[in-house]
N, CA, C and O atoms as a GROMACS GRO file, in nm:
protein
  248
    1UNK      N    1   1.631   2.972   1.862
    1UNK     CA    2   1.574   2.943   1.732
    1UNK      C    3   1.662   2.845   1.654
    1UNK      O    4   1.619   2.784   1.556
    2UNK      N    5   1.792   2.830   1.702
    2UNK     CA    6   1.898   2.753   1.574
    2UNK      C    7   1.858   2.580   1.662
    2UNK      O    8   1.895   2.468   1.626
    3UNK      N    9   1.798   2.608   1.747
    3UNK     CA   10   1.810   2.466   1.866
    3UNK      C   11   1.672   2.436   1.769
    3UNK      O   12   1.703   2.345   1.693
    4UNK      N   13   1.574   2.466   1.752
    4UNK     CA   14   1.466   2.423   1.667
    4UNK      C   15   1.459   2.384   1.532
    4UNK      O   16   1.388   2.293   1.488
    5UNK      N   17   1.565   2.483   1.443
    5UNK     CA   18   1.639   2.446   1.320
    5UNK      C   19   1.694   2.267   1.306
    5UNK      O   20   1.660   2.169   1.240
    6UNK      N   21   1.793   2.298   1.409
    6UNK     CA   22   1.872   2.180   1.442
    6UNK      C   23   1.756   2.025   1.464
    6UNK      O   24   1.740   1.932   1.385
    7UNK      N   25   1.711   2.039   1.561
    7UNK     CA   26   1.610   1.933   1.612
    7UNK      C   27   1.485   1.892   1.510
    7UNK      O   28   1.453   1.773   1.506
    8UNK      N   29   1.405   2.002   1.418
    8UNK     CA   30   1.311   2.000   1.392
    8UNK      C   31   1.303   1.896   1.212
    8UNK      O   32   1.208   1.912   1.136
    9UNK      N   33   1.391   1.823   1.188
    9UNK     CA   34   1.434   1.746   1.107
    9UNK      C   35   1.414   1.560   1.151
    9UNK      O   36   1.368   1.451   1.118
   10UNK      N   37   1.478   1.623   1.232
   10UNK     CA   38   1.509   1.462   1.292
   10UNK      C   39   1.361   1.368   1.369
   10UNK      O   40   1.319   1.252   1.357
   11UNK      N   41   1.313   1.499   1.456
   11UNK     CA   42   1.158   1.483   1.520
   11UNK      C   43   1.064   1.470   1.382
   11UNK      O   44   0.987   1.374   1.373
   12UNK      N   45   1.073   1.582   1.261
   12UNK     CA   46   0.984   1.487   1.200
   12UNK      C   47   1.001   1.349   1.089
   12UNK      O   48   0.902   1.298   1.036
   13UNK      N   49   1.124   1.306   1.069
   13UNK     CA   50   1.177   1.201   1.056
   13UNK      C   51   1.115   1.110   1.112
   13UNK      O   52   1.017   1.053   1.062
   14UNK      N   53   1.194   1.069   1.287
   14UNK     CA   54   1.037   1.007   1.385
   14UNK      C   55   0.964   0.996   1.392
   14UNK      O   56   0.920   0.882   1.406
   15UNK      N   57   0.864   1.132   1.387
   15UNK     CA   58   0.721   1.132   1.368
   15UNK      C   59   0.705   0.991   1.222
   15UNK      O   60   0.660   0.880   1.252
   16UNK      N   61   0.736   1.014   1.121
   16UNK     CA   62   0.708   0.954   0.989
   16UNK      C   63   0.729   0.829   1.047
   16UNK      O   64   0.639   0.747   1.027
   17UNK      N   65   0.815   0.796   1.108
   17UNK     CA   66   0.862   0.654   1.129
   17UNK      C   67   0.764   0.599   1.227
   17UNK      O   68   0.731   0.482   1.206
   18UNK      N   69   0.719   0.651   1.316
   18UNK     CA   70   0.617   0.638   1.442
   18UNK      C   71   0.522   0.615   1.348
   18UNK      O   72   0.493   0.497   1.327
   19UNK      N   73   0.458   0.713   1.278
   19UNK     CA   74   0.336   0.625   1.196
   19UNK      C   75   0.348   0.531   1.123
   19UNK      O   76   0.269   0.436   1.122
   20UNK      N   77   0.469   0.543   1.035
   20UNK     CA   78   0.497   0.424   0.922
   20UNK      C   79   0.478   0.256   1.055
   20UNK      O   80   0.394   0.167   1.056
   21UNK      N   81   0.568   0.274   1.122
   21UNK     CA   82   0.553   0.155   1.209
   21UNK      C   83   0.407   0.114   1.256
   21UNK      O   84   0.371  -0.004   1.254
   22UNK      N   85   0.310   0.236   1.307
   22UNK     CA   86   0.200   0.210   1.340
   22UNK      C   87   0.118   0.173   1.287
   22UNK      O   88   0.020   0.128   1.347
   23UNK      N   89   0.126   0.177   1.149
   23UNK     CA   90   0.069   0.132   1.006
   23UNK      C   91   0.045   0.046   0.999
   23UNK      O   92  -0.066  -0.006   1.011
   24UNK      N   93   0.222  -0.032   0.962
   24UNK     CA   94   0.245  -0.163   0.975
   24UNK      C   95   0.186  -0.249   1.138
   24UNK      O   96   0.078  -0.305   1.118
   25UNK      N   97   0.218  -0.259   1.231
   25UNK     CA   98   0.156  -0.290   1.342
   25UNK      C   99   0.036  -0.340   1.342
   25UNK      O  100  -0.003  -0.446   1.391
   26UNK      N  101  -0.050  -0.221   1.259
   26UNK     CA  102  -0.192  -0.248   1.277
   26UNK      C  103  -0.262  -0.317   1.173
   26UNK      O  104  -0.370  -0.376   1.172
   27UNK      N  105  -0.177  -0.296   1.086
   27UNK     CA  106  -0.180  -0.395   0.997
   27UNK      C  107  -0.185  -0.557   0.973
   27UNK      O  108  -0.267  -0.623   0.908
   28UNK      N  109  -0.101  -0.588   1.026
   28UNK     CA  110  -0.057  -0.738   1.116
   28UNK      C  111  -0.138  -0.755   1.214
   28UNK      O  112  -0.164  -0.875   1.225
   29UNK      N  113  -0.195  -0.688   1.297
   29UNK     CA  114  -0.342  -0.714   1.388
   29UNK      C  115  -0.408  -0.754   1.299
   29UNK      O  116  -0.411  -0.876   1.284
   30UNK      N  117  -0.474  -0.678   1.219
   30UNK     CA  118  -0.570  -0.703   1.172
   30UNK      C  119  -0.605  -0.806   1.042
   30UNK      O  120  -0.717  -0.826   0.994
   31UNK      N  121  -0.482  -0.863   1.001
   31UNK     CA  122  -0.444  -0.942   0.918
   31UNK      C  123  -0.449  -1.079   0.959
   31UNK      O  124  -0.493  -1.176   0.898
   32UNK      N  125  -0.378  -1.066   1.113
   32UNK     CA  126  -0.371  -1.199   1.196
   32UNK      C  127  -0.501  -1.217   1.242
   32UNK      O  128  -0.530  -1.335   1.223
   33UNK      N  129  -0.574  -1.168   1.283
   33UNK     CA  130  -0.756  -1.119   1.314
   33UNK      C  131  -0.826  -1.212   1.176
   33UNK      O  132  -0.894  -1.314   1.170
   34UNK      N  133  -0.787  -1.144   1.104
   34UNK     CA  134  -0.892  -1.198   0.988
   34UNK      C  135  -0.815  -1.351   0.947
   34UNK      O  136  -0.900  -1.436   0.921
   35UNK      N  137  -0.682  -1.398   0.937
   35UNK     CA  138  -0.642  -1.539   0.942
   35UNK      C  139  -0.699  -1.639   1.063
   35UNK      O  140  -0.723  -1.758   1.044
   36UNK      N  141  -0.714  -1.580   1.171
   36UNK     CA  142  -0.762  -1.674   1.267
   36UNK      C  143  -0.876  -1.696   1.264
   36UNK      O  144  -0.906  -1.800   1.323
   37UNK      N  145  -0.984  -1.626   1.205
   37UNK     CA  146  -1.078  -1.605   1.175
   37UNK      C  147  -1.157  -1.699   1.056
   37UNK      O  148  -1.259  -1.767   1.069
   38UNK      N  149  -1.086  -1.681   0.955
   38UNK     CA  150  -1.075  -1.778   0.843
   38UNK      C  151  -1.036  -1.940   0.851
   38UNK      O  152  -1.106  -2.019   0.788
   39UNK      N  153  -0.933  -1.982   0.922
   39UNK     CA  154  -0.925  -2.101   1.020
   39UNK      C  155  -1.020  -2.161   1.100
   39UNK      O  156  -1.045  -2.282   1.110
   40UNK      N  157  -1.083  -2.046   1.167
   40UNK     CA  158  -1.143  -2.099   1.247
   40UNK      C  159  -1.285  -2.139   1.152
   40UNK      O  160  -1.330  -2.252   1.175
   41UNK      N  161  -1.353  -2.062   1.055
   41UNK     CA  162  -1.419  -2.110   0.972
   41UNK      C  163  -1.453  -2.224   0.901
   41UNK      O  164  -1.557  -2.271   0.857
   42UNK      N  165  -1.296  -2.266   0.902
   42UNK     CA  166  -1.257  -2.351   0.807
   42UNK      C  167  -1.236  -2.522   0.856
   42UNK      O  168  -1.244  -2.638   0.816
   43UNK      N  169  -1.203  -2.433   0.978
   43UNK     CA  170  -1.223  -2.602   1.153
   43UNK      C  171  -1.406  -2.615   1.134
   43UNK      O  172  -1.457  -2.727   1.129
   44UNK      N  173  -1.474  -2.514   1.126
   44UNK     CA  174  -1.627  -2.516   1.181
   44UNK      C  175  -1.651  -2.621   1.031
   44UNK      O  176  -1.686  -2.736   1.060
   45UNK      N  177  -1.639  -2.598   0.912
   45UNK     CA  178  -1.682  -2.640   0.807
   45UNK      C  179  -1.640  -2.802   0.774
   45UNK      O  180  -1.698  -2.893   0.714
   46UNK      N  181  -1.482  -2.787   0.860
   46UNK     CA  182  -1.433  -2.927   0.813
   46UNK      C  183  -1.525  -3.048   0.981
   46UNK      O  184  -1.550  -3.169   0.985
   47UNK      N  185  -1.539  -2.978   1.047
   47UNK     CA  186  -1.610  -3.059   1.178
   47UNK      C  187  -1.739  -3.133   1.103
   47UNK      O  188  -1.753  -3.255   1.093
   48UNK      N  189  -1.852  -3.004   1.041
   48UNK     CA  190  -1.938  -3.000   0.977
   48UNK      C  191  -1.928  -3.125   0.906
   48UNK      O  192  -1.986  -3.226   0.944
   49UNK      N  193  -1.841  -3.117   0.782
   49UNK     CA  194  -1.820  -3.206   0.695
   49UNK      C  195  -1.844  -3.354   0.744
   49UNK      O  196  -1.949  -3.417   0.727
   50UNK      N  197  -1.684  -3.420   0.835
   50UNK     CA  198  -1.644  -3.516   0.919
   50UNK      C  199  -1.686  -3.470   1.040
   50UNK      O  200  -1.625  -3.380   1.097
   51UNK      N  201  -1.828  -3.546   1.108
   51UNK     CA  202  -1.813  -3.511   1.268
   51UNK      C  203  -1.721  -3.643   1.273
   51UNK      O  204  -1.684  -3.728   1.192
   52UNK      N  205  -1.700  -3.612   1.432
   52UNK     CA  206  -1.610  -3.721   1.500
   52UNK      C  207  -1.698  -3.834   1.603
   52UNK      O  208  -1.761  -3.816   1.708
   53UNK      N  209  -1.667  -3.965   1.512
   53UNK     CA  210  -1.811  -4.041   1.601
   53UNK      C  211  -1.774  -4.043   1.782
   53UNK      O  212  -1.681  -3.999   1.850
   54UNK      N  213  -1.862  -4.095   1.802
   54UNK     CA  214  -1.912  -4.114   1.924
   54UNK      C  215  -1.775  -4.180   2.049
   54UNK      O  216  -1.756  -4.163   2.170
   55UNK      N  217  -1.724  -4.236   1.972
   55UNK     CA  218  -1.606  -4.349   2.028
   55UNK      C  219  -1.507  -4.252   2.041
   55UNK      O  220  -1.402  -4.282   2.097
   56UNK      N  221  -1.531  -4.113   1.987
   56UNK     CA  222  -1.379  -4.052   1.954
   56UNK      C  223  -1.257  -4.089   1.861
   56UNK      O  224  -1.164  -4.011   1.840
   57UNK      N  225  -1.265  -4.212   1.808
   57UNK     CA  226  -1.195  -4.227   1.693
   57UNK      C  227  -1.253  -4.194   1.572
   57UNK      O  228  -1.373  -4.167   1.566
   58UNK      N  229  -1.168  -4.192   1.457
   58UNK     CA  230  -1.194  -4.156   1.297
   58UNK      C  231  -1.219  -4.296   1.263
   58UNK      O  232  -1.189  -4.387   1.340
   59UNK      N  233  -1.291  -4.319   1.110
   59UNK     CA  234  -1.314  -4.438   1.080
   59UNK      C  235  -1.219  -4.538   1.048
   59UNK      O  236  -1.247  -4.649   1.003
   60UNK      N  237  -1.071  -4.481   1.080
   60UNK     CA  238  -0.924  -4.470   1.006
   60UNK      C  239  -0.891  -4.566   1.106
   60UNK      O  240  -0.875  -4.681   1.064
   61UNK      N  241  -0.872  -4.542   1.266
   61UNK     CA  242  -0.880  -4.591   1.346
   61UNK      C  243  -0.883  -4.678   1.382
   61UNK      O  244  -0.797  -4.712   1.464
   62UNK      N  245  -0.993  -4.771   1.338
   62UNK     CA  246  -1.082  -4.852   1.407
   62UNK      C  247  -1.006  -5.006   1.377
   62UNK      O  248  -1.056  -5.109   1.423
   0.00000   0.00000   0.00000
């Protein structure tokens, strides 16, 4: 029983930290998820805007 006393502090310490980390983790997935996401929106809109003529150059280019 004193071996469970002893141990049963520290394990749930860990535990807290195991989720706190998993939190964070999934957090940053899903953060980086929705930034690439938004980019990529933002490529579709700016294509939209400026297509790229035919020649493959910009009018900048030429």
């Amino acid at each position: 029983m004193d071996y469970i006393a002893v141990l049963l502090p520290s394990v749930v310490v860990g535990l807290i930290f195991w989720f706190a980390m998993k939190a964070i983790f999934n957090a940053d997935k899903s953060e980086r998820r929705a930034e690439a996401r938004a980019q990529a929106e933002a490529a579709a809109r700016g294509r939209e805007r400026n297509p790229v003529p035919e020649n493959g150059h910009s009018p900048e280019q030429r």
